[in-house]
BAMARKOL-840475 format. One line per field, with one value per residue: residue number from 1; y, x, z of N, C-alpha, C, O, CB in turn. Coordinates in pm, whole numbers, plus 50000, padded with zeros to 5 digits. Atoms other than C-alpha are relative to their C-alpha. Glycine has a CB too. Example, Ala and Ser with C-alpha at 12.3 -4.5 7.8 and 13.67 -1.06 7.14 Angstrom:
REM BAMARKOL-840475
tinu	[1	2]
nY	[49881	49881]
nX	[50089	49918]
nZ	[50000	49994]
caY	[49550	49894]
caX	[51230	51367]
caZ	[50780	50714]
cY	[50120	50109]
cX	[50090	49923]
cZ	[50000	50073]
oY	[50118	50220]
oX	[50194	49974]
oZ	[50066	50090]
cbY	[50003	50046]
cbX	[49901	50041]
cbZ	[50125	49858]
REM end
This chain:
REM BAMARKOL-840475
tinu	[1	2	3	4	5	6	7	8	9	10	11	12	13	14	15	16	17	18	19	20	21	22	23	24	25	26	27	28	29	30	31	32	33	34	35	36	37	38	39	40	41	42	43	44	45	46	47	48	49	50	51	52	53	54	55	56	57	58	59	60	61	62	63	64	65	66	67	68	69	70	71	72	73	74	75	76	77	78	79	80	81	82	83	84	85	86	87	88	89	90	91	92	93	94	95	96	97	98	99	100	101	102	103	104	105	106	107	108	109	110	111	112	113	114	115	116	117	118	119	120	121	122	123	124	125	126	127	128	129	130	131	132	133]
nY	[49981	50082	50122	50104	49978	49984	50095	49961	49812	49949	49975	50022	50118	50061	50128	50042	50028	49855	49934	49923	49924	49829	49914	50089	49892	50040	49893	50043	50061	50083	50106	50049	50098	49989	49903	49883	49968	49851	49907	50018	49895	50040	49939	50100	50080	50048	50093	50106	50185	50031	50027	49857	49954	49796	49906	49828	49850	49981	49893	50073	49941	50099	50101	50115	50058	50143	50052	49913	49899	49914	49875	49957	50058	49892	50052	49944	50029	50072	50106	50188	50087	50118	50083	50040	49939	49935	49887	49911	49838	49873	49993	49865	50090	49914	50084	50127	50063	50159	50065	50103	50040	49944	49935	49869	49926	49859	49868	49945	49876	50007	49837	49940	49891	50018	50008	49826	49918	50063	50021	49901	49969	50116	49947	49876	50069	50090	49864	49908	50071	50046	49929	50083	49960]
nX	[49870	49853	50045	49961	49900	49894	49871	49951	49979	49904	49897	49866	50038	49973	50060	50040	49885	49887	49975	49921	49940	49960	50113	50065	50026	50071	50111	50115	50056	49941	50088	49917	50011	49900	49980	49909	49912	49957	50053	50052	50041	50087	50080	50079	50064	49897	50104	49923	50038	50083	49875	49873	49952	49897	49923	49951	50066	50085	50072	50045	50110	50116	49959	50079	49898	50052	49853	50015	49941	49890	49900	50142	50029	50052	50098	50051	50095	50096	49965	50113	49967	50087	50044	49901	49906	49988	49876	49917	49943	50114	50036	50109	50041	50123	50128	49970	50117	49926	50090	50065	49850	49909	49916	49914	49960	49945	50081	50087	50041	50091	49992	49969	49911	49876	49812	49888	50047	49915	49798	49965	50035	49852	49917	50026	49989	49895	49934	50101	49938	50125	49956	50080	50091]
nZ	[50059	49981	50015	50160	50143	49896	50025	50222	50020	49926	50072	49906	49929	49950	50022	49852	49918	50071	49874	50079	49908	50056	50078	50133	50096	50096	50008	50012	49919	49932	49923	49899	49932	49915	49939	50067	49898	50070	50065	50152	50096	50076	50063	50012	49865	49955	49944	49884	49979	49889	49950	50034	49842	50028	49873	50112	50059	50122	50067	50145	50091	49982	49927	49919	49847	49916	49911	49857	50023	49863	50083	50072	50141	50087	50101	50041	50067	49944	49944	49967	49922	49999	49873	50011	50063	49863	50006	49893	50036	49994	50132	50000	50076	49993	49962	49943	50019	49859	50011	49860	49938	50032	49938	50054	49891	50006	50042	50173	50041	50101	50083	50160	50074	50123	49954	49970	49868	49884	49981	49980	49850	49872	49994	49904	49870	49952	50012	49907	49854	49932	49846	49938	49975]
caY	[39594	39347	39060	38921	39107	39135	38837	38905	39260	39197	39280	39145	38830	38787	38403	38237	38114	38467	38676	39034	39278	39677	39912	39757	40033	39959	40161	39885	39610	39393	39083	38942	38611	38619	38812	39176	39379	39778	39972	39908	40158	40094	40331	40062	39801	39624	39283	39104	38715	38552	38382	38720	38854	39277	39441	39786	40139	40095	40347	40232	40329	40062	39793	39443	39318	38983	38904	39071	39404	39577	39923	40211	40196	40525	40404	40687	40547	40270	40014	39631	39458	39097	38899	38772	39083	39230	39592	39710	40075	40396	40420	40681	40600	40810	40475	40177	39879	39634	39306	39130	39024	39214	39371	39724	39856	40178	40517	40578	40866	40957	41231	41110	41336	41262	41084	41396	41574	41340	41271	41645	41671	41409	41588	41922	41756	41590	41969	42095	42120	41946	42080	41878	41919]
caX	[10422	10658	10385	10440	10715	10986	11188	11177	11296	11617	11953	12150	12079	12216	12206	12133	12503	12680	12776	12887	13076	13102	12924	12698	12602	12326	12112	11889	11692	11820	11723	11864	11870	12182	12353	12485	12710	12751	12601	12297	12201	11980	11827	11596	11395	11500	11376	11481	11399	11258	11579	11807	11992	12100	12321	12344	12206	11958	11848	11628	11348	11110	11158	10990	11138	11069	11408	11523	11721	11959	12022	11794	11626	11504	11282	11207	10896	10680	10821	10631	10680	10553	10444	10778	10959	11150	11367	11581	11610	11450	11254	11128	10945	10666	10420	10424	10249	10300	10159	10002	10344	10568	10830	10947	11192	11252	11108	10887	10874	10639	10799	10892	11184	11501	11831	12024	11792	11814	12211	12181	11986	12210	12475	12352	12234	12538	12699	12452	12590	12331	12247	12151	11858]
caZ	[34687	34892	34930	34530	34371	34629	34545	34104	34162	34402	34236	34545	34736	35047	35105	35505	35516	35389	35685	35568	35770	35672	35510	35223	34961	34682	34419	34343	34518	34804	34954	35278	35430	35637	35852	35789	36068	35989	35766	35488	35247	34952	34704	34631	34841	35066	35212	35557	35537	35846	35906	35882	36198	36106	36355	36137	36072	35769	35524	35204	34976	35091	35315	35422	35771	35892	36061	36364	36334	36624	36454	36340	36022	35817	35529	35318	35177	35318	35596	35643	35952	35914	36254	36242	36241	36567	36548	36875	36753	36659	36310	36095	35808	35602	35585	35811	35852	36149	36107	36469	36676	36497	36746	36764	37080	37047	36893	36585	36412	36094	35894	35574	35553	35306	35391	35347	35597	35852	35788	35820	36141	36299	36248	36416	36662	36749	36716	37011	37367	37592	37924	38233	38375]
cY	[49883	49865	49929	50040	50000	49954	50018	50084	49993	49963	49886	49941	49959	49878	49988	49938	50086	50057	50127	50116	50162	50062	49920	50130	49936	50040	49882	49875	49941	49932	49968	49918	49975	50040	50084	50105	50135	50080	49936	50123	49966	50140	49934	49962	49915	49910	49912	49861	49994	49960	50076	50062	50126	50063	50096	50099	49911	50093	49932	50113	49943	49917	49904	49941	49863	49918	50084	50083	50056	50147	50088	50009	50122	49923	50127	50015	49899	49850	49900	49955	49852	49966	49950	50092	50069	50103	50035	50075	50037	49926	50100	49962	50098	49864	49925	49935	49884	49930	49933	49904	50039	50074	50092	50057	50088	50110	49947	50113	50022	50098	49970	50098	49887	49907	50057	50020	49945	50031	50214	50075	49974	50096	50167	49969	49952	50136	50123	49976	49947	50037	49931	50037	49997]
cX	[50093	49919	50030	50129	50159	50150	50026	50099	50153	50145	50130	49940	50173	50007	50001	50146	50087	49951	50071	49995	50019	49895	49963	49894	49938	49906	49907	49973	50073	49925	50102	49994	50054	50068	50097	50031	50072	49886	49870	49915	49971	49909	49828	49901	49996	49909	50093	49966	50004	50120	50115	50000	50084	50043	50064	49888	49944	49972	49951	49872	49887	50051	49913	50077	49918	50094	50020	50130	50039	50021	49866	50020	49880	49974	49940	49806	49890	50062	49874	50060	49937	49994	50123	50158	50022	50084	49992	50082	49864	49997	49946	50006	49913	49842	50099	49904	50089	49893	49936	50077	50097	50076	50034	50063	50085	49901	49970	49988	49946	50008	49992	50108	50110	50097	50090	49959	50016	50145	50035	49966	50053	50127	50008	49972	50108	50108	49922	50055	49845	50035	49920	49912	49996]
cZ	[50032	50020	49887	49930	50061	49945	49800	50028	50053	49913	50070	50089	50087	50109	50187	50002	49995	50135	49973	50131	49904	49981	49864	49960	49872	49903	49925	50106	50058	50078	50095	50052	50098	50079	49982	50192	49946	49959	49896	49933	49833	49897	49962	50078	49985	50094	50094	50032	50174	50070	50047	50189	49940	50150	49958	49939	49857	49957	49840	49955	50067	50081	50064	50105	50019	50068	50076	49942	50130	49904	49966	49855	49942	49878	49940	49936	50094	50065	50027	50102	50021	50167	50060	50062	50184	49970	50151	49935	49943	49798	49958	49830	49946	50018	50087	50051	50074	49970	50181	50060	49925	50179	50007	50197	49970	49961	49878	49956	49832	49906	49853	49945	49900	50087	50023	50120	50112	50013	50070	50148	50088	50018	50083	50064	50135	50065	50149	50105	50083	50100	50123	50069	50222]
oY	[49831	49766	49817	49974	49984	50006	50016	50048	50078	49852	49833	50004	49913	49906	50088	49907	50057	50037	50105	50142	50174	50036	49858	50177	49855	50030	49932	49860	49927	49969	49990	49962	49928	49955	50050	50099	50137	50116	49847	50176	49928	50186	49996	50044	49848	49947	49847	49829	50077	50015	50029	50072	50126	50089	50117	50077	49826	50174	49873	50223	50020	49930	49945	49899	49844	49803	50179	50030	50061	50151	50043	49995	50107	49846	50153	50114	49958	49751	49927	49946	49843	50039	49943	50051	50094	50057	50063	50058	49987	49855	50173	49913	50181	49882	49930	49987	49814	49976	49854	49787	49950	50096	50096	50085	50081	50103	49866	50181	49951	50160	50040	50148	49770	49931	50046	49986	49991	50107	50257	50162	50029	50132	50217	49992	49948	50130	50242	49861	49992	50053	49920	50151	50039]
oX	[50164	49990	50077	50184	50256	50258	50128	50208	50226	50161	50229	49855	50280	49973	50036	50165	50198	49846	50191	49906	50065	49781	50042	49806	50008	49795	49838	50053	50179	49825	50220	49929	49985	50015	50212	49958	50175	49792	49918	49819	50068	49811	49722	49844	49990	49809	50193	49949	50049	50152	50209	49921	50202	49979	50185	49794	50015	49942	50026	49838	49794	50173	49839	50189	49797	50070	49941	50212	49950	50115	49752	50120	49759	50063	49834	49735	49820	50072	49758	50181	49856	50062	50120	50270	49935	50182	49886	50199	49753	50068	49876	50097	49880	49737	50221	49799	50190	49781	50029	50046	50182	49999	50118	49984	50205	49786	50030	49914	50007	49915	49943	50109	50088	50116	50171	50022	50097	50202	50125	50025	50079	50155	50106	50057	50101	50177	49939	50092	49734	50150	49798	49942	49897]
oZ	[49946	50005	49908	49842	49987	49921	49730	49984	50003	49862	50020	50153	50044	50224	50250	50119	50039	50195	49955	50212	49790	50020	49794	50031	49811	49954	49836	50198	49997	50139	50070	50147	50188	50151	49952	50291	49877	50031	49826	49989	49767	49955	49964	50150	49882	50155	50062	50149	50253	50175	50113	50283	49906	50252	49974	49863	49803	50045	49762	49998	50094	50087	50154	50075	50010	50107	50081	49867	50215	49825	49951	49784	49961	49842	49996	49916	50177	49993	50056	50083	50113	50240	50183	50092	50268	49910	50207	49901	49931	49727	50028	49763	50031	50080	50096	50087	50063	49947	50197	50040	49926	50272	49918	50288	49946	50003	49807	50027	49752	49854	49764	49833	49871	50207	50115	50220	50193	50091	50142	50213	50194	50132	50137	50151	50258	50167	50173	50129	50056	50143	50111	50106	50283]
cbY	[50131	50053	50002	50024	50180	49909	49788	50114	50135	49938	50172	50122	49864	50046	49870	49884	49893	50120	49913	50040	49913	50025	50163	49812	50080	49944	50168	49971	49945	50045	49862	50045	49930	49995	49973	50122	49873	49985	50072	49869	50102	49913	50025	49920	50009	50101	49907	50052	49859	49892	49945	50188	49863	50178	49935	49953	50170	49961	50144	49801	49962	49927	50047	49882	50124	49896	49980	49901	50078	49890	49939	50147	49811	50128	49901	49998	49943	49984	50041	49839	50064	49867	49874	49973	50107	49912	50154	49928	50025	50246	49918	50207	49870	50117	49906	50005	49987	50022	49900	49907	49854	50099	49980	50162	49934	50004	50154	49979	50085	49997	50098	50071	50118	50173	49966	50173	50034	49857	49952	50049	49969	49802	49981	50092	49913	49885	50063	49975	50151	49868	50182	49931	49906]
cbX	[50061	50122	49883	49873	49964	49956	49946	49859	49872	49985	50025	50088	49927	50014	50107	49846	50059	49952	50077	49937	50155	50078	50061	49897	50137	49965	50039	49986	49921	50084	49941	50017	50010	50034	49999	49863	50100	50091	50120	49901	50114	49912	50085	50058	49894	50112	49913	49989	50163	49875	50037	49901	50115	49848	50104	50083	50149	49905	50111	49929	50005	49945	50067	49956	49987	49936	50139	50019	49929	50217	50111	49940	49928	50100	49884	50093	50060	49890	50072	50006	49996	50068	49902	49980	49952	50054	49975	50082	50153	50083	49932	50070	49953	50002	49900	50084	49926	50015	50058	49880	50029	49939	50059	49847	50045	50114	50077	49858	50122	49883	50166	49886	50103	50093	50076	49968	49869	49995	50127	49961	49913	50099	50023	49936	49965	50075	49954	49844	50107	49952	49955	50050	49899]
cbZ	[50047	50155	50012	49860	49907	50132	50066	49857	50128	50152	50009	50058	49864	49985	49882	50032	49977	49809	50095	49829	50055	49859	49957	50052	49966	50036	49902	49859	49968	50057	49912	50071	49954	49987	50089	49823	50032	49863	49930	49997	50009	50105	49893	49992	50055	50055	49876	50131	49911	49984	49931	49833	50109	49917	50085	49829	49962	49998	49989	50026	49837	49880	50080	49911	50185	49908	49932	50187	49920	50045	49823	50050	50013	49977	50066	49953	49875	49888	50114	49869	50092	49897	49967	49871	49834	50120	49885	50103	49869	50062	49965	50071	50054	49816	49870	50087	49838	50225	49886	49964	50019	49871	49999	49883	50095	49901	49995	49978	50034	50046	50026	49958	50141	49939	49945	49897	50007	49991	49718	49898	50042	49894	49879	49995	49961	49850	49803	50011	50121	50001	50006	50058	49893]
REM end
């Protein structure tokens, strides 16, 4: 899927000297070269150039990583980690496919659930008193 067609497909190219701050909201493809700071959310899929520095929550359809990511990153569908690729944070993903020095610090998890459901779990979660042990 993200080996040949990746770069045709993306709606929204952001370039290696663009530096974007906020929430970044998208219902089709996105490419990334540069560095983003917040939020990204993607109906689509969603590709991190080698060069790319993310310091923000992700949520997409699809996603190829090969730049380093700070933030977690829910992937409804099928995440790629090239050789290249480093995430500090949790992931949850229904496929995934690390390539041989890829990076990952944090959790994995393999559900495949929704965006809602999560957003919805988080949120009860968050609503739970915790008790120390």
């Amino acid at each position: 899927m993200f080996k040949t067609d990746i770069n045709s497909g993306a709606e929204t190219l952001i370039g290696p000297s663009v530096h974007v701050k906020g929430d970044f909201k998208s219902q089709g493809n996105v490419q990334i070269e540069g560095q983003v700071t917040g939020t990204i959310q993607t109906s689509g899929n969603l590709r991190i150039g080698e060069q790319a520095k993310i310091n923000a929550n992700i949520n997409a359809a699809n996603a190829f990583v090969a730049g380093v990511i700070k933030g977690n990153v829910l992937v409804t569908e099928r995440l790629e980690l090239s050789a290249k690729a480093k995430i500090d944070g949790d992931i949850n993903t229904k496929i995934l496919v690390i390539a041989e020095g890829a990076q990952l610090n944090g959790r994995c998890q393999m559900s495949g659930i929704s965006i809602a459901e999560v957003t919805a779990k988080n949120k009860k979660d968050k609503a739970l008193p915790t008790a120390e042990v």
